[in-house]
N, C-alpha and C positions, 0 to 999 in steps of 0.2 A: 768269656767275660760274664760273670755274675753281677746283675741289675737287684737291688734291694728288691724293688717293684712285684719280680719273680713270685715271693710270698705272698703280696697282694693279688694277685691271680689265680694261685695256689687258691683263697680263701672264698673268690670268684667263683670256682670252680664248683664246693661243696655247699654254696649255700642254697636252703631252699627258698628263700624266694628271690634266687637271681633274674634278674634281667639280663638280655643283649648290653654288652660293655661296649662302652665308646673311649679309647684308649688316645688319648689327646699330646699335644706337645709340641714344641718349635721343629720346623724343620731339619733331620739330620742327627737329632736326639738318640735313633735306635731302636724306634716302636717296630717299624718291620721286623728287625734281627728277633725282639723280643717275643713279638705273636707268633713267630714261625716258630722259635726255640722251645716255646710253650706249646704248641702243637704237636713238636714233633718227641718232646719227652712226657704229657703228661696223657694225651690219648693215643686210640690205634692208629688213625690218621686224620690228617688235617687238609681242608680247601682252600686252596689262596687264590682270593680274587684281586687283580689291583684295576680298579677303573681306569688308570691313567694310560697305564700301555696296553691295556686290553677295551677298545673303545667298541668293540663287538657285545659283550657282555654286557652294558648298559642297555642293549636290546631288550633284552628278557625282561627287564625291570620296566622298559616303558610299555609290556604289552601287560604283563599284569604282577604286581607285587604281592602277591598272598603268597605264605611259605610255599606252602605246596605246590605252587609253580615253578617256584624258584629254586629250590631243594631240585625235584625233576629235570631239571634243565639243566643246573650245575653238574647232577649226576654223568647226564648225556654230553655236555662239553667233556670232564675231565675224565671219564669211563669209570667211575669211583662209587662206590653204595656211602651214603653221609646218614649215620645211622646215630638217635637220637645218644646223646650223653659220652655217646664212642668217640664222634667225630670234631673236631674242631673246625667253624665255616671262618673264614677270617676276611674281611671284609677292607681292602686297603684303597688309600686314597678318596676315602669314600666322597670327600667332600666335590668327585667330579661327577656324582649322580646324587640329583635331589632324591629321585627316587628311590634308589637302596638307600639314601639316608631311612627314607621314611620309609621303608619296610620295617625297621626294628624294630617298629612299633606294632607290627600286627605280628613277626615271631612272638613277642611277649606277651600280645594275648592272645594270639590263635596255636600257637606252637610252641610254649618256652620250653619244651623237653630239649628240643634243639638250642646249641651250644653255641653261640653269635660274636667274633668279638670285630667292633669296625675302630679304625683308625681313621684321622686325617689332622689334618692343620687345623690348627684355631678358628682362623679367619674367614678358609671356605665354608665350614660345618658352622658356625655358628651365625653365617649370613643365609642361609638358605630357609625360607618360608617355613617349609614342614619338617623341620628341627622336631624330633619327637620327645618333648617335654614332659618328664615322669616316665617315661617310658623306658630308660635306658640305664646305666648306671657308669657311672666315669672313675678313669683313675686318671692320671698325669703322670706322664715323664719327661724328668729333667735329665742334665747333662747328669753326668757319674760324679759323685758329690765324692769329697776327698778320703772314704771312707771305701767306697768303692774301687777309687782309683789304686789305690793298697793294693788291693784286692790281685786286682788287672795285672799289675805288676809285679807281683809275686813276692810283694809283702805281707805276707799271712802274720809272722809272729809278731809285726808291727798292729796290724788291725787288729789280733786278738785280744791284746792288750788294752784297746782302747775300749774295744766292745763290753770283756770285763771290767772294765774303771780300776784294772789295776794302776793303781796312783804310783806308786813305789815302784814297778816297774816304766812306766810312762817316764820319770823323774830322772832314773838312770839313763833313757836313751835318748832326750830331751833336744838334743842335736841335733841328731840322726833327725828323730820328726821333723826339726825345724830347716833341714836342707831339704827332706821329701816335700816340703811345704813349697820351699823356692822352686821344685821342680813344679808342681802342682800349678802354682800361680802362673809359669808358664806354660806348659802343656793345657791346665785346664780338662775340662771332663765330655768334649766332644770325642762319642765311641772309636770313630775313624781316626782321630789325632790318637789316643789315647793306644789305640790298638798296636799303629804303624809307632810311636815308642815301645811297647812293652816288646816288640819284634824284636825294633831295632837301636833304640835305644840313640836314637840318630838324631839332635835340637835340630838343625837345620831341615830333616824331613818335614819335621813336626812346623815348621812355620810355615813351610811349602803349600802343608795341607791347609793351614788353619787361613792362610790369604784364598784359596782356593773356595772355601766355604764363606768367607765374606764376601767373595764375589758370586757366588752361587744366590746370595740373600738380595745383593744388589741387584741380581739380573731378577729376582720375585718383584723388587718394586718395581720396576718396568712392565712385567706380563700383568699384573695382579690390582693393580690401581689405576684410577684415570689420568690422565696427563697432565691434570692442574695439580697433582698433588705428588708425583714422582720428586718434585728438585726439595719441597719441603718433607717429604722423608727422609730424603736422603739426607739436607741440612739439620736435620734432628738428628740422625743415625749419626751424622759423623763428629756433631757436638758432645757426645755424649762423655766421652774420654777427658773433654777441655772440660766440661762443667764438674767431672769427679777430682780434677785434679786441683779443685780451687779450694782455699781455706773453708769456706762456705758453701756448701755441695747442693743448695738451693737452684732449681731448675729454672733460668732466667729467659725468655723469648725474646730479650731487646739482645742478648748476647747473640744469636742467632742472625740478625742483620737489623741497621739501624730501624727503629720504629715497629718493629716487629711485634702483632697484640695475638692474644690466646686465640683467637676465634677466627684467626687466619689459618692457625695452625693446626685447630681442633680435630678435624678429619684425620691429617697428615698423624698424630697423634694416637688416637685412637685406633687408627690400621695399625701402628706399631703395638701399640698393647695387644689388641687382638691375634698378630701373629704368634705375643709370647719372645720375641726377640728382645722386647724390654720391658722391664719390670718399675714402676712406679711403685715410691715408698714416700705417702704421704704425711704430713707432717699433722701433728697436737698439741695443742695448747696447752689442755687440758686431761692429761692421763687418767683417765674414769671408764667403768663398762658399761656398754660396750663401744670399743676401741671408735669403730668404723662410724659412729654416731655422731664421732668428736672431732674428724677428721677434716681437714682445712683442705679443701678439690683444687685451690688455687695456689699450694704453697706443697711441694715434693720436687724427692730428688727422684734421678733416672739413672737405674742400671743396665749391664746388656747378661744376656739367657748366661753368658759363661765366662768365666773369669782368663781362658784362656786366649780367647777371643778380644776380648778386652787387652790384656797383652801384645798381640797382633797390630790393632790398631793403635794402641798407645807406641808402637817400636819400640817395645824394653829389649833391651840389647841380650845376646846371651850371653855375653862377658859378663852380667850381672848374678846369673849362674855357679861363674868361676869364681868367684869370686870369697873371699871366707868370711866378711860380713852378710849381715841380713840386711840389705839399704832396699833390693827389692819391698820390703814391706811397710818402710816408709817411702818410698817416690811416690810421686805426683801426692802428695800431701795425706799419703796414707789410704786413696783411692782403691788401692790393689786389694788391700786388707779388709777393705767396708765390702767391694764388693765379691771376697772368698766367704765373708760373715754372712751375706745378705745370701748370697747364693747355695750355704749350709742350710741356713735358716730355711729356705725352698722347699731343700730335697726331704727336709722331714715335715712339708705338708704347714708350715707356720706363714702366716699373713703378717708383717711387720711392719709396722710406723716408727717413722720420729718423733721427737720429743725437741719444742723448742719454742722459747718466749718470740713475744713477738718484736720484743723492742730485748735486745741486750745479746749477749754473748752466749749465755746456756745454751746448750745442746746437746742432747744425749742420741748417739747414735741412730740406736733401734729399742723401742719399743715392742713387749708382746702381749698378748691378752691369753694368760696361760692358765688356765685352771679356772677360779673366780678368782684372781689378782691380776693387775697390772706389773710385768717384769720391765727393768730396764737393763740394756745391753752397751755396754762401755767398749768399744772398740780400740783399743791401743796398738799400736805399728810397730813397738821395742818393746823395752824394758821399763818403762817409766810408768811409776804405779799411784802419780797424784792427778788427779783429776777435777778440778772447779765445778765441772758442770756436773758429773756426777755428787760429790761432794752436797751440793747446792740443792738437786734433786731430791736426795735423799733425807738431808734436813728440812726438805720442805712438803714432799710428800709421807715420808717414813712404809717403804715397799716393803713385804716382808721377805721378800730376796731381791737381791739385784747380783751383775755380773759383770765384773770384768775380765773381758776376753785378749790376750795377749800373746806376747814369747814367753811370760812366766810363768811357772810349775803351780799346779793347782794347789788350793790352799781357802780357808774359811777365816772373816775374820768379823764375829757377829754375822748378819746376815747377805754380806757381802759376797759373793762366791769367786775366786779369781779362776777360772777355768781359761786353761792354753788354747791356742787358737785350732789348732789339733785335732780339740776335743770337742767343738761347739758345737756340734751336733748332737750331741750326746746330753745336753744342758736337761732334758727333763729326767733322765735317770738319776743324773748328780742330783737337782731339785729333791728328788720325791727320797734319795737316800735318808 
């Protein structure tokens, strides 16, 4: 299974003034698979530590963290010489020792000849005290973005196509993509779900796993938070399906239970960002740079890390699968569609807002802050290529590109871009054509 990311560590690897990497992301994303994969092809050999099942090894770290104790001592547990630039140390779970957290920070300035990469959750690593700030360098991984999932499944001449923008070829298989898409929206881009299809190619495995991993996340809010705050995670977490499916995709707390105000919920909230389990896309007024300046804290929608996931808990049937229309891409009011876009939008590293008056109907899906301009993103469910609030947008700010993203075949019409839903990942190559 090839992870874009790959590259990004590839580029880790050669730089000279790398840092110890902190390789981040929701639980179950694939960072293990990925640091060891990376290990085990790009040096002679690699050390894997994981805090969690090795609670011996957090020893070491509390009697003293300078490399050179720690290098020594790795050597003597695993019988292995970790020889500078050769070896890869790999540091997993890390978030269950403060202390290897904060060692990275003295490989980087006692030792950066030695090759560091840690891993852990969101939540633990960035709640611990001696977080070594500046000190490290980060990459993210998300689930397997639909570009990927190609990939996985042994659609190479499909992804090729896309990677070259060949348009004319895309055009002719135009179907094909858009049934890999229905497959996509339900399977989703978690590696184990992903995997146990491209085996087996079995929907019913595939749900088996994907309920499996939603209780895996339930059973984190229980271990991982205090008890006043477990039933309002979970009533966020399981709102989250009802609030995408509404004409108005605005994140509402009285929908949650009657009387319901922010600052009850604020904690319960925040652990959920912090895990990365969901993703907040705050709304604008005002489309100007910089985006996050203009941004309203009390007015966003909430999506969750994976479209497939999402799936799951919504019960989209897999009769919808069989089926020879596309109505997956419109149910729940187009919910499934915003959040394949929002979750493309992720995997290539983009921070997106909406766009929407305060008082009236306008609303543009997603906004981006690309380049020095403001983009806007038109999300469409079918085939239907008129849009008000785009329309309204556009004559009112005049963008020098915008996009609508759809079922329909790519095409320019002035500065509008119609790019397939397919392809939106791809939006800055089309752009800079």
């Amino acid at each position: 299974m090839k992870r874009t990311l790959y590259n990004e560590l590839k580029k880790w690897k050669t730089r000279l003034d790398r840092k110890p990497l902190l390789l981040q992301g929701a639980r179950q994303v694939g960072k293990t698979w990925l640091m060891q994969e990376f290990g085990k092809n790009e040096y002679k050999n690699f050390v894997y530590v994981n805090f969690d099942k090795d609670k011996r090894v957090s020893s070491y770290f509390d009697i003293d963290i300078s490399p050179k104790h720690i290098i020594t001592s790795l050597e003597n547990k695993y019988s292995t010489k970790i020889t500078p630039r050769e070896t890869l140390i790999i540091f997993d779970e890390v978030q269950e020792s403060s202390r290897a957290l904060n060692s990275l920070k003295y490989f980087y300035e006692d030792m950066p000849q030695y090759h560091v990469i840690a891993a852990g959750s969101f939540l633990g690593v960035t709640m611990h005290g001696g977080f070594p700030v500046g000190k490290v360098d980060r990459l993210t991984l998300y689930p397997l973005s639909f570009y990927e999932f190609l990939d996985a499944i042994g659609k190479k001449r499909y992804l090729k196509a896309l990677i070259n923008l060949d348009f004319d070829l895309a055009r002719s298989l135009s179907l094909d993509y858009n049934d890999l898409l229905k497959i996509y929206f339900y399977i989703g881009g978690m590696p184990k779900v992903v995997a146990s299809y491209a085996q087996q190619t079995v929907l019913d495995e595939v749900r088996i796993i994907q309920d499996e991993i939603l209780e895996d996340y339930k059973d984190d809010f229980s271990k991982h938070i205090n008890f006043a705050n477990i039933a309002k995670v979970n009533m966020i977490w399981e709102s989250i399906a009802i609030h995408l499916s509404k004409e108005k995709k605005k994140f509402m707390y009285k929908d949650l239970k009657e009387g319901a105000r922010a600052y009850a919920f604020e904690d319960a909230m925040n652990w959920l960002f912090s895990t990365r389990l969901v993703y907040k896309v705050s709304r604008t007024i005002f489309p100007k740079l910089p985006l996050v300046n203009f941004q309203e804290r009390e007015a966003f929608k909430l999506y969750v890390l994976d479209i497939g996931l999402l799936s799951a808990k919504a019960k989209v049937d897999i009769k919808t699968l069989l089926e020879p229309n596309y109505e997956i891409f419109s149910d729940f009011n187009g919910a499934m569609t915003e959040q394949f876009v929002l979750q493309e939008l992720k995997s290539v590293g983009e921070t997106p807002f909406y766009w929407g008056r305060e008082k009236g109907a306008a609303e543009i899906d997603f906004i981006l802050q690309w380049q020095n301009e403001v983009v806007p993103i038109e999300v469409k469910s079918g085939i239907r290529k008129k849009s008000k609030s785009l329309d309204f947008y556009m004559t009112q700010y005049r963008p020098m590109h915008a996009i609508r993203t759809s079922l329909n075949n790519y095409g320019i019409v002035n500065n509008l871009y119609s790019i397939p839903l397919y392809m939106i990942s791809s939006f800055k190559e089309i752009l800079k054509m």
